[in-house]
SEFIZA-3560 file (N, C-alpha, C; in Angstrom, 3 decimals):
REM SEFIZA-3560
<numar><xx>2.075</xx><yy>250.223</yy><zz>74.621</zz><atom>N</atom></numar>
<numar><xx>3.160</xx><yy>249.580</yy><zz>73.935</zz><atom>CA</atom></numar>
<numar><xx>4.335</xx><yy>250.549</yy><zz>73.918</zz><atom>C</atom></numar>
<numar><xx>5.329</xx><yy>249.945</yy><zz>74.644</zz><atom>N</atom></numar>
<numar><xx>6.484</xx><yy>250.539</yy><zz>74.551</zz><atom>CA</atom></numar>
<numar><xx>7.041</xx><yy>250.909</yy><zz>72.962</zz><atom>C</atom></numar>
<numar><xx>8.509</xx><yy>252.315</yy><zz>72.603</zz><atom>N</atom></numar>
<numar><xx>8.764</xx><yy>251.925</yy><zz>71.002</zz><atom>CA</atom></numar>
<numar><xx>10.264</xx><yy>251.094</yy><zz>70.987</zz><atom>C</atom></numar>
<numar><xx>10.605</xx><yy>250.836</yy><zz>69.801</zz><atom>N</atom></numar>
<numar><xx>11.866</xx><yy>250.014</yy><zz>69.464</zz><atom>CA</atom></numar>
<numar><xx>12.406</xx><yy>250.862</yy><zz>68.844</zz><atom>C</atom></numar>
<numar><xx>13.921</xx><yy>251.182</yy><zz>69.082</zz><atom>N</atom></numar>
<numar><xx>14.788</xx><yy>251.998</yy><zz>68.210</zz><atom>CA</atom></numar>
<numar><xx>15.605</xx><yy>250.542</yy><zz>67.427</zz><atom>C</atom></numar>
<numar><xx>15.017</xx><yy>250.159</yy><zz>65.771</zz><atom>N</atom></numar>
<numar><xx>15.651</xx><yy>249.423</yy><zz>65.164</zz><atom>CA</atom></numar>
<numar><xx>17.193</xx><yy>249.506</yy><zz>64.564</zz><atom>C</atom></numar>
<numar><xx>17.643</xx><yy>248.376</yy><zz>63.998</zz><atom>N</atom></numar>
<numar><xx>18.952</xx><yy>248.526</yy><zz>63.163</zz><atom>CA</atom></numar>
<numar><xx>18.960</xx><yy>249.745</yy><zz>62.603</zz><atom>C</atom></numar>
<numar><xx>18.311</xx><yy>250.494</yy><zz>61.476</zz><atom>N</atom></numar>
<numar><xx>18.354</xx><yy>251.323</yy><zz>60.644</zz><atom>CA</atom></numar>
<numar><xx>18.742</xx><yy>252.348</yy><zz>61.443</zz><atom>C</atom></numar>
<numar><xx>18.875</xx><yy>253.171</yy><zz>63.113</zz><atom>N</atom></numar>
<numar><xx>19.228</xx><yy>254.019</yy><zz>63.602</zz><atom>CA</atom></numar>
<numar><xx>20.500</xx><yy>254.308</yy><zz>63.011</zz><atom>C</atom></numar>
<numar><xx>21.652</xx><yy>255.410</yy><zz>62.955</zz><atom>N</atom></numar>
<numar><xx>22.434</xx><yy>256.226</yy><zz>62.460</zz><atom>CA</atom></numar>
<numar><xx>23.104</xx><yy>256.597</yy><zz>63.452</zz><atom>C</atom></numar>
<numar><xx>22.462</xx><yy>256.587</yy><zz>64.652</zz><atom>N</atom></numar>
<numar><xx>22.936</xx><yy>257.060</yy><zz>66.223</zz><atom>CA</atom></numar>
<numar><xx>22.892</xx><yy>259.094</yy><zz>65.895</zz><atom>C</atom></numar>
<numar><xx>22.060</xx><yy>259.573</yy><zz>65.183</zz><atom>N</atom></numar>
<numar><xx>22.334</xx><yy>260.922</yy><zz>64.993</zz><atom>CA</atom></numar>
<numar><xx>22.073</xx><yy>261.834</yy><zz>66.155</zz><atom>C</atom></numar>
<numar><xx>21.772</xx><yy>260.844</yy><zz>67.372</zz><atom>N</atom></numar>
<numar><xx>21.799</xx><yy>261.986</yy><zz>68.881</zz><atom>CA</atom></numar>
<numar><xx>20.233</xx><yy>262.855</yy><zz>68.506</zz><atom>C</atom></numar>
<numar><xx>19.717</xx><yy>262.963</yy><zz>67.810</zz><atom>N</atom></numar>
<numar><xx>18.128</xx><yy>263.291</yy><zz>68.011</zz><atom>CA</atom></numar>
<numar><xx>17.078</xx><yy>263.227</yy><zz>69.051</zz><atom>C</atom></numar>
<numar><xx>16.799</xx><yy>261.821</yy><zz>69.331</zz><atom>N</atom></numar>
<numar><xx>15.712</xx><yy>261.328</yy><zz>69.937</zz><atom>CA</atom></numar>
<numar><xx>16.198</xx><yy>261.708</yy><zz>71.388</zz><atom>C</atom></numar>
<numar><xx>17.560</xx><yy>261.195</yy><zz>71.975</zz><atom>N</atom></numar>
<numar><xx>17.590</xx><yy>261.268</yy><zz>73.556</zz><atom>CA</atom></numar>
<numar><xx>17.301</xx><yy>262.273</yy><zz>73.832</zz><atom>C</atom></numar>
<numar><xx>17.461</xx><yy>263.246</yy><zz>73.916</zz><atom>N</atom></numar>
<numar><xx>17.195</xx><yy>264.601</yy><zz>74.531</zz><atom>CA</atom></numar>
<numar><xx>15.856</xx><yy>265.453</yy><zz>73.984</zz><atom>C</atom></numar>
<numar><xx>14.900</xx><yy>264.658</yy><zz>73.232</zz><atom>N</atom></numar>
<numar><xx>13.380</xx><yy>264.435</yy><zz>73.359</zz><atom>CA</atom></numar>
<numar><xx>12.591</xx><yy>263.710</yy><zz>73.860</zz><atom>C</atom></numar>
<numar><xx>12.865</xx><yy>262.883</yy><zz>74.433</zz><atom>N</atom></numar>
<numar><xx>12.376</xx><yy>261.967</yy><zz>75.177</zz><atom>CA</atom></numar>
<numar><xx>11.881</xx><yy>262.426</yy><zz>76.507</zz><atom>C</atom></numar>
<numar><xx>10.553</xx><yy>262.493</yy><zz>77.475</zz><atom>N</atom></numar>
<numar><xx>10.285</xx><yy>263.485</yy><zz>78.407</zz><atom>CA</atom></numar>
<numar><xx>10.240</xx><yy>262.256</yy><zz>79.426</zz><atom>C</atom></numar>
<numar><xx>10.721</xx><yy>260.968</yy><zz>79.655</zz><atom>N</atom></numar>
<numar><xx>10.623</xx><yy>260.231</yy><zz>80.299</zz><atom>CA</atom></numar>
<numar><xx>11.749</xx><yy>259.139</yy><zz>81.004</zz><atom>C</atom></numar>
<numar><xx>13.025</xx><yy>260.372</yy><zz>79.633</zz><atom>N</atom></numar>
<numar><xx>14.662</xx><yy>259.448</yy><zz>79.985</zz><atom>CA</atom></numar>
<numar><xx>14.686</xx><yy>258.244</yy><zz>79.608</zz><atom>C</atom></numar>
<numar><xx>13.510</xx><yy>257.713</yy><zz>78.771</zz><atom>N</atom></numar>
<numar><xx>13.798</xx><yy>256.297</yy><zz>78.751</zz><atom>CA</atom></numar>
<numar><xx>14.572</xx><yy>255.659</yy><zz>77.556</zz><atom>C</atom></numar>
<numar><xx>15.404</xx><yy>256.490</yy><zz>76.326</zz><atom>N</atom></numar>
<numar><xx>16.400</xx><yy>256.580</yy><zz>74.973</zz><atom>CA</atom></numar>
<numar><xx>17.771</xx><yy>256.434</yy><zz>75.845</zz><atom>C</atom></numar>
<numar><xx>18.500</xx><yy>255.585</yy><zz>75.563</zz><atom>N</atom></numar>
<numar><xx>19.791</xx><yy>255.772</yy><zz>75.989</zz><atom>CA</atom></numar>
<numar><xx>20.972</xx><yy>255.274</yy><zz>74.740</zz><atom>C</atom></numar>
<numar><xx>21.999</xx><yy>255.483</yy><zz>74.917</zz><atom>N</atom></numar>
<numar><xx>23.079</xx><yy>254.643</yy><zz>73.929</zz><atom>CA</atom></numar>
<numar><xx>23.014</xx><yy>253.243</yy><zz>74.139</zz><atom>C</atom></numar>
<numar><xx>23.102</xx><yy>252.547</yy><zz>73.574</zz><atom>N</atom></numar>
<numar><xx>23.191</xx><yy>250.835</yy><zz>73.819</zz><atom>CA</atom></numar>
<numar><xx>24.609</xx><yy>250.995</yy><zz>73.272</zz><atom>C</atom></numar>
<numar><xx>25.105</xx><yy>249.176</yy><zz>73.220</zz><atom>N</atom></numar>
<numar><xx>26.058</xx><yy>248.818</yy><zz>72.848</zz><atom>CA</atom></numar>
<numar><xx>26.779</xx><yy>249.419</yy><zz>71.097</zz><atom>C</atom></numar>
<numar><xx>25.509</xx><yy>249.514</yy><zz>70.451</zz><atom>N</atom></numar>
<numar><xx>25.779</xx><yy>249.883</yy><zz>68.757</zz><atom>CA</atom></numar>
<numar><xx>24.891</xx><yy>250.813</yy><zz>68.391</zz><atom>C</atom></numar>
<numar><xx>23.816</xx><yy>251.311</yy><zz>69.033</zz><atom>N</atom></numar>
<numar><xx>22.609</xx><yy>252.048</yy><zz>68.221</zz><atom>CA</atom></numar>
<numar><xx>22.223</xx><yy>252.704</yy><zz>70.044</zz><atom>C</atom></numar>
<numar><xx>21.112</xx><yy>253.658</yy><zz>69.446</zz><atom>N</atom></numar>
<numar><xx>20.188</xx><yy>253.780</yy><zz>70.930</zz><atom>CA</atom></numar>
<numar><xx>19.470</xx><yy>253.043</yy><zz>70.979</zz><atom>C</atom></numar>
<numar><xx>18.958</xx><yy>252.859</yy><zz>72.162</zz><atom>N</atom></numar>
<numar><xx>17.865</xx><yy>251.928</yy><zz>72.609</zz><atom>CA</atom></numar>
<numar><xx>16.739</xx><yy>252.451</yy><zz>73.675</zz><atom>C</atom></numar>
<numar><xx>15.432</xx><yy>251.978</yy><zz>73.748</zz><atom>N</atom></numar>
<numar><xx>14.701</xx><yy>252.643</yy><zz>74.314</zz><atom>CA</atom></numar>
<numar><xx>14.133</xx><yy>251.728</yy><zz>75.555</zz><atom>C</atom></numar>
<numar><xx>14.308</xx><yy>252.020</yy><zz>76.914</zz><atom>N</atom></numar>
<numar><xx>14.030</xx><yy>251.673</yy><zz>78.153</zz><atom>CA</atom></numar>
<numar><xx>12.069</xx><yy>251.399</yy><zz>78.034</zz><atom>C</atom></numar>
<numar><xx>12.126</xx><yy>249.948</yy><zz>77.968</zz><atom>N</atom></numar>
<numar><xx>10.210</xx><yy>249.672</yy><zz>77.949</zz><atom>CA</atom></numar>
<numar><xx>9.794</xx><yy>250.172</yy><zz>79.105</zz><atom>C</atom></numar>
<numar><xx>10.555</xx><yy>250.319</yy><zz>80.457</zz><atom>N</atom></numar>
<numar><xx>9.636</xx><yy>250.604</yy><zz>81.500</zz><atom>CA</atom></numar>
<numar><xx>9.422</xx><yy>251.879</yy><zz>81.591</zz><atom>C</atom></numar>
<numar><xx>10.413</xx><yy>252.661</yy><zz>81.231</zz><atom>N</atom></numar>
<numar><xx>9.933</xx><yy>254.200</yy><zz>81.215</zz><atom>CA</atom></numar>
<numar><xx>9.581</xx><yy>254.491</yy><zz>79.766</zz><atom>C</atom></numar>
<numar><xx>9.080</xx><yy>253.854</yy><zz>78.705</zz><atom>N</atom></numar>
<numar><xx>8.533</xx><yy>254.425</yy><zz>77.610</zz><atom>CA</atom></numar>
<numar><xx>6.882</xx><yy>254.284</yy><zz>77.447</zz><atom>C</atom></numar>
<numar><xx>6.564</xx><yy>255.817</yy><zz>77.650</zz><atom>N</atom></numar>
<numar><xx>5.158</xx><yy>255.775</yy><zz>77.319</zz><atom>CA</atom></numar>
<numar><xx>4.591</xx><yy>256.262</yy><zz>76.311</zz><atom>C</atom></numar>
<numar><xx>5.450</xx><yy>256.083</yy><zz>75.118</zz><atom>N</atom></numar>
<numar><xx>5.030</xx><yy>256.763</yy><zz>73.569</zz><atom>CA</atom></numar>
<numar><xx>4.443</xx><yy>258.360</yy><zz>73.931</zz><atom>C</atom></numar>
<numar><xx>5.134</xx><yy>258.704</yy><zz>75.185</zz><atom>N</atom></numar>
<numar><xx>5.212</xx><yy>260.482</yy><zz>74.850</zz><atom>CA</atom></numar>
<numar><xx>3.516</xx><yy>260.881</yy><zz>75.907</zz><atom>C</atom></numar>
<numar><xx>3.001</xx><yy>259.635</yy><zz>76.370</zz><atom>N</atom></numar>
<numar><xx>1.716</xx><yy>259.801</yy><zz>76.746</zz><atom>CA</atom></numar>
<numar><xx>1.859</xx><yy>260.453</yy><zz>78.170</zz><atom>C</atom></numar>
<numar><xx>0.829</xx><yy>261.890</yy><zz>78.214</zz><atom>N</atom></numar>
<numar><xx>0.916</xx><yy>262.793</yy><zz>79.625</zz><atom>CA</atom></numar>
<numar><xx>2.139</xx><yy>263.132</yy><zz>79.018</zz><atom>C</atom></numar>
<numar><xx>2.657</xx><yy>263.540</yy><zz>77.926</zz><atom>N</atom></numar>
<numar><xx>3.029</xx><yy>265.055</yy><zz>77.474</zz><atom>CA</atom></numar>
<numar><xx>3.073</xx><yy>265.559</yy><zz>75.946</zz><atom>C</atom></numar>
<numar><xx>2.802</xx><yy>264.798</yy><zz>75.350</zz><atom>N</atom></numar>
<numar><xx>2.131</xx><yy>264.944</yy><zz>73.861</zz><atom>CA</atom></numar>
<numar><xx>1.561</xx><yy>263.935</yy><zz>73.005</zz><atom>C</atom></numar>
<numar><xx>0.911</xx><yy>264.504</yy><zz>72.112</zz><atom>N</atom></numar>
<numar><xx>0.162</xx><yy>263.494</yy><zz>71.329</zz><atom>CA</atom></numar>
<numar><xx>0.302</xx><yy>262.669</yy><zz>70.297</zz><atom>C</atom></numar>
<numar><xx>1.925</xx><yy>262.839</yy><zz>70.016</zz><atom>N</atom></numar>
<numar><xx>2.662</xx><yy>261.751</yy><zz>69.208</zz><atom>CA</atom></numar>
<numar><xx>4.015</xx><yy>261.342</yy><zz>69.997</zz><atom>C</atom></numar>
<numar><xx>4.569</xx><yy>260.114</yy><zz>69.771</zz><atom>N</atom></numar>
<numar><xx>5.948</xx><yy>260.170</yy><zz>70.704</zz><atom>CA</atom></numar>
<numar><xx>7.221</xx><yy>261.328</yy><zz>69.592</zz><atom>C</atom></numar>
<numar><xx>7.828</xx><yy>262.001</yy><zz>70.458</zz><atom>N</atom></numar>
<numar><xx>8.484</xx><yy>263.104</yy><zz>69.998</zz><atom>CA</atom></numar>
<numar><xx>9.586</xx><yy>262.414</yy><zz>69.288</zz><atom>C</atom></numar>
<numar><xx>9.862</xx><yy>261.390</yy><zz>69.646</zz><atom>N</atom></numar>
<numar><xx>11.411</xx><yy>260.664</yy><zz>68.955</zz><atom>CA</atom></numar>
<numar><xx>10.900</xx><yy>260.384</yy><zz>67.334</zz><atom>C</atom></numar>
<numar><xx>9.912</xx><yy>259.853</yy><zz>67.416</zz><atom>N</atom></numar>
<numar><xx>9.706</xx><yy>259.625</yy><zz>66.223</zz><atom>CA</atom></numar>
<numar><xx>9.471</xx><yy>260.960</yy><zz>65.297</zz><atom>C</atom></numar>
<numar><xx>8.868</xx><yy>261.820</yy><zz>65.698</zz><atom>N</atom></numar>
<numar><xx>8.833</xx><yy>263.025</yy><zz>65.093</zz><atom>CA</atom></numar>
<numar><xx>10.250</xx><yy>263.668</yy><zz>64.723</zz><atom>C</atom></numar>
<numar><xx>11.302</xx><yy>263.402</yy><zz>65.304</zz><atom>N</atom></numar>
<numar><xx>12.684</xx><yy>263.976</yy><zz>65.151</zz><atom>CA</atom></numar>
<numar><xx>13.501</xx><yy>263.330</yy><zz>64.399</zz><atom>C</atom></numar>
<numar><xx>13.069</xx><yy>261.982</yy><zz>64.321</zz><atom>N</atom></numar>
<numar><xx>14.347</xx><yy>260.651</yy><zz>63.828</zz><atom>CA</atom></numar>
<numar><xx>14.014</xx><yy>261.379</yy><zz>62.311</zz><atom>C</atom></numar>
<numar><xx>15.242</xx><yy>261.361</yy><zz>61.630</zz><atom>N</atom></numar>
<numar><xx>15.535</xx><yy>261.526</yy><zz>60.191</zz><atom>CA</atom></numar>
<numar><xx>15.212</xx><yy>260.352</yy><zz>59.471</zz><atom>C</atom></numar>
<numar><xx>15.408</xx><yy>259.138</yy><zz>59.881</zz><atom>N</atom></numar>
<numar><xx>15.420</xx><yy>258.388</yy><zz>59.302</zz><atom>CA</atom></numar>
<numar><xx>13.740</xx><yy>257.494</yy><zz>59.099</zz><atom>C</atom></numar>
<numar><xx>12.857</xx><yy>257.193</yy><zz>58.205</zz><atom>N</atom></numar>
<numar><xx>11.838</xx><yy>256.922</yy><zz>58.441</zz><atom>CA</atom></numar>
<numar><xx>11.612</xx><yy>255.394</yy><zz>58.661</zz><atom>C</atom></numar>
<numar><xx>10.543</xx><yy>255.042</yy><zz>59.586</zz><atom>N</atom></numar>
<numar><xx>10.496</xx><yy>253.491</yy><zz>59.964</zz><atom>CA</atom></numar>
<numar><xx>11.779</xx><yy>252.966</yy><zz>61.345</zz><atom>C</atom></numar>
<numar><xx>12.413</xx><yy>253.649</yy><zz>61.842</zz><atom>N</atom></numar>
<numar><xx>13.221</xx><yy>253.535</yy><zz>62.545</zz><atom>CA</atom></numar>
<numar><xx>12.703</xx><yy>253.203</yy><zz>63.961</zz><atom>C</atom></numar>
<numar><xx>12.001</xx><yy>254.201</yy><zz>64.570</zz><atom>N</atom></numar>
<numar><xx>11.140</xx><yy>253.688</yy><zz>65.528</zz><atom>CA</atom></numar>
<numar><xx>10.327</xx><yy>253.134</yy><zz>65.501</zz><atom>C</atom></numar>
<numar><xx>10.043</xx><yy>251.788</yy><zz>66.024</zz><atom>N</atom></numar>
<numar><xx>9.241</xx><yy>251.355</yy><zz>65.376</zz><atom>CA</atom></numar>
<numar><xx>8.057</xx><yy>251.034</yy><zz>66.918</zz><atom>C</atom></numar>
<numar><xx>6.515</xx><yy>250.573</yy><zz>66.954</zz><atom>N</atom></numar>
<numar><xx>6.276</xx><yy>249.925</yy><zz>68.125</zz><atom>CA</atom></numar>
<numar><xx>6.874</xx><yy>248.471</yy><zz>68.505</zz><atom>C</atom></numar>
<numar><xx>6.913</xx><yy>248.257</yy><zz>69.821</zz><atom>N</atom></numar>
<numar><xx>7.582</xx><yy>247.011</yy><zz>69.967</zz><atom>CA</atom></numar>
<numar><xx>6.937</xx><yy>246.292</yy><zz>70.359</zz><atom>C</atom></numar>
<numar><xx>6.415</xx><yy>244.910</yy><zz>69.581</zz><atom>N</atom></numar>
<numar><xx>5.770</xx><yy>244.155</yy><zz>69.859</zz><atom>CA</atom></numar>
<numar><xx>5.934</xx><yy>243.085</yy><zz>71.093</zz><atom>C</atom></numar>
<numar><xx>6.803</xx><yy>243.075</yy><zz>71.172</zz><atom>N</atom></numar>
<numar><xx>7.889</xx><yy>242.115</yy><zz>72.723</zz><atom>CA</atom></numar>
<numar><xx>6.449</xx><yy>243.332</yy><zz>74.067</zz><atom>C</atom></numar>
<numar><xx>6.530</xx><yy>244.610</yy><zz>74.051</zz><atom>N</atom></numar>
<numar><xx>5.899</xx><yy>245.154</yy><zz>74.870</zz><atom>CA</atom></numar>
<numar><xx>4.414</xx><yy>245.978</yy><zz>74.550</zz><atom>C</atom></numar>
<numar><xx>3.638</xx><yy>245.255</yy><zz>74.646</zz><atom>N</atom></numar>
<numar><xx>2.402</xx><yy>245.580</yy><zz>74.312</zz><atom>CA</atom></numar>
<numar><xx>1.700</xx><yy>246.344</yy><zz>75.269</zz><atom>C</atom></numar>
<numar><xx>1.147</xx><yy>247.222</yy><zz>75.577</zz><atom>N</atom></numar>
<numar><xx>0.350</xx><yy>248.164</yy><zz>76.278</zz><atom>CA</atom></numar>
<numar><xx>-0.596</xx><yy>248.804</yy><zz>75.828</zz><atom>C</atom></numar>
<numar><xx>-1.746</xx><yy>249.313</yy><zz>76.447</zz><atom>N</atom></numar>
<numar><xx>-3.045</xx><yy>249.736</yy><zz>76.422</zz><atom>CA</atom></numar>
<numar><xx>-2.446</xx><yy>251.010</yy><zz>76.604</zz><atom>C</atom></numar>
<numar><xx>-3.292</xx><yy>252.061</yy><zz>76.319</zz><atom>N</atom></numar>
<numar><xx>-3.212</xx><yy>253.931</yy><zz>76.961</zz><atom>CA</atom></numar>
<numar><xx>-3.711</xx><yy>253.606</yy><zz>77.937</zz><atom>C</atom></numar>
<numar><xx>-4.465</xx><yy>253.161</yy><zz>78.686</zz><atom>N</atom></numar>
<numar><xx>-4.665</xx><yy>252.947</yy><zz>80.044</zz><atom>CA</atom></numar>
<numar><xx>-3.161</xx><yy>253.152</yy><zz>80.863</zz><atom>C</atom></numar>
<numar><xx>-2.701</xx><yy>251.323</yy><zz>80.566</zz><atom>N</atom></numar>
<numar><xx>-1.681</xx><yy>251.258</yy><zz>80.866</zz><atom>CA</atom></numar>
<numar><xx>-0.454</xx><yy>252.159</yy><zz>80.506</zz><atom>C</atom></numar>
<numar><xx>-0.016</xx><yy>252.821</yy><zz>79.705</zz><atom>N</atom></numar>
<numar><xx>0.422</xx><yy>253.821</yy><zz>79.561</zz><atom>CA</atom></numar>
<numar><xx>0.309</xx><yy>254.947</yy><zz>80.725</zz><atom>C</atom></numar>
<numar><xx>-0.937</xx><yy>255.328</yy><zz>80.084</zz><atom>N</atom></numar>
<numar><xx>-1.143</xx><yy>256.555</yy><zz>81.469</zz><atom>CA</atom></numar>
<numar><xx>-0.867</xx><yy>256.360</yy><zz>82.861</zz><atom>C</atom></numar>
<numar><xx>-1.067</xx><yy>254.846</yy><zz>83.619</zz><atom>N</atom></numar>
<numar><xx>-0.674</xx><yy>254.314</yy><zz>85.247</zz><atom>CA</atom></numar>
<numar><xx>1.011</xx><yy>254.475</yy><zz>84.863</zz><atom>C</atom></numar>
<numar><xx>1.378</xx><yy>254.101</yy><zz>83.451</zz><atom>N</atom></numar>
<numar><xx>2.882</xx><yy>254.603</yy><zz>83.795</zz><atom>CA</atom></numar>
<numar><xx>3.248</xx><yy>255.611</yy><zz>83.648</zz><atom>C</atom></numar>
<numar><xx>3.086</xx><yy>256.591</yy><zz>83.377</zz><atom>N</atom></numar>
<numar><xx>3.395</xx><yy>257.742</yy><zz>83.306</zz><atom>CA</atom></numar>
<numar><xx>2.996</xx><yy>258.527</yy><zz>85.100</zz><atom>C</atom></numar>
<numar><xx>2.146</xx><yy>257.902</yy><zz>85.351</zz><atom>N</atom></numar>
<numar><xx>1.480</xx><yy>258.281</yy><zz>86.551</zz><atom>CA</atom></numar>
<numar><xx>2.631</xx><yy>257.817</yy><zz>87.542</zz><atom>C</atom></numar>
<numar><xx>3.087</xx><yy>256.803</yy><zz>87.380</zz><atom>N</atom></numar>
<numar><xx>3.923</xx><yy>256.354</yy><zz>88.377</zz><atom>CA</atom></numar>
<numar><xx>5.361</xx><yy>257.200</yy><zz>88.134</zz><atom>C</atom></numar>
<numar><xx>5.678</xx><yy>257.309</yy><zz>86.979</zz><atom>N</atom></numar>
<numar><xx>7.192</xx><yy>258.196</yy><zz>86.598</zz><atom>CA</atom></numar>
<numar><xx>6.972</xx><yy>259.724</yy><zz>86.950</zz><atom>C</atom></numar>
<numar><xx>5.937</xx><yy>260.046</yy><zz>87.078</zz><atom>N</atom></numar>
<numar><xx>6.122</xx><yy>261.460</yy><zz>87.152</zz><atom>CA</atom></numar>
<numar><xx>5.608</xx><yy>261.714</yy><zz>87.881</zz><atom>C</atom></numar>
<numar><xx>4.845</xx><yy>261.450</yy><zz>89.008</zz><atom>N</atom></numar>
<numar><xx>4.204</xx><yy>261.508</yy><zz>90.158</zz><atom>CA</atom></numar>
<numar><xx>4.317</xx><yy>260.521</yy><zz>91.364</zz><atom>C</atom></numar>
<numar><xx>4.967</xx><yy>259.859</yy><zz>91.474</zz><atom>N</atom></numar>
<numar><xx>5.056</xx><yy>259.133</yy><zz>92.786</zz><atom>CA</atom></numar>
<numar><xx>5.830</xx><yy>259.822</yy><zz>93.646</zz><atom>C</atom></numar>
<numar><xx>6.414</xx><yy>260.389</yy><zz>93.318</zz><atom>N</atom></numar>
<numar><xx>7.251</xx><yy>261.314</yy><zz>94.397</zz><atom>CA</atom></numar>
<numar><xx>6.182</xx><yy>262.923</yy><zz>95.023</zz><atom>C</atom></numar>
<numar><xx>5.357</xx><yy>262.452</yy><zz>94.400</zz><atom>N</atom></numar>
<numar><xx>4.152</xx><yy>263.542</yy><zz>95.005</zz><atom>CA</atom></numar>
<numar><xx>3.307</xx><yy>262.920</yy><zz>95.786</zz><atom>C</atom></numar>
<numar><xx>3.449</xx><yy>262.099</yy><zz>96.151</zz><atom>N</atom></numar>
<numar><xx>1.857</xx><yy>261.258</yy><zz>96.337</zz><atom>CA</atom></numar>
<numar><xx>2.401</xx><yy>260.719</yy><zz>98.181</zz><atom>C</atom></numar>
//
């Protein structure tokens, strides 16, 4: 399951530049988080790091619109960070 950066964001510039997968960007009013490259931090730590940084609590939230297994997770991460090896 991909995460959701909700309304309550602040835009405090935190999360993007923790993100190990590029997938946080600015949206139109808030950041927003790219479902295809978000793998809740999986294949490089054991919590997603945005959420660990956001000041604000409940902000990230999981996104139910994108549901995923750690399986699935891990084939994506596999594909973002390794296909150019393979």
């Amino acid at each position: 399951m991909s995460l959701l950066i909700t309304k309550r964001c602040i835009n405090c510039d935190m999360c993007e530049p923790e993100c190990p997968n590029q997938a946080i960007s600015m949206g139109e009013i808030t950041y927003q988080i790219d479902s295809e490259r978000c793998t809740e931090c999986v294949g490089h730590y054991e919590t997603p790091t945005c959420q660990k940084v956001c000041p604000i609590p409940n902000t990230i939230i999981n996104d139910p619109q994108h549901t995923e297994s750690e399986d699935q997770l891990w084939d994506k991460f596999v594909q973002l960070h390794h296909s150019d090896k393979i």
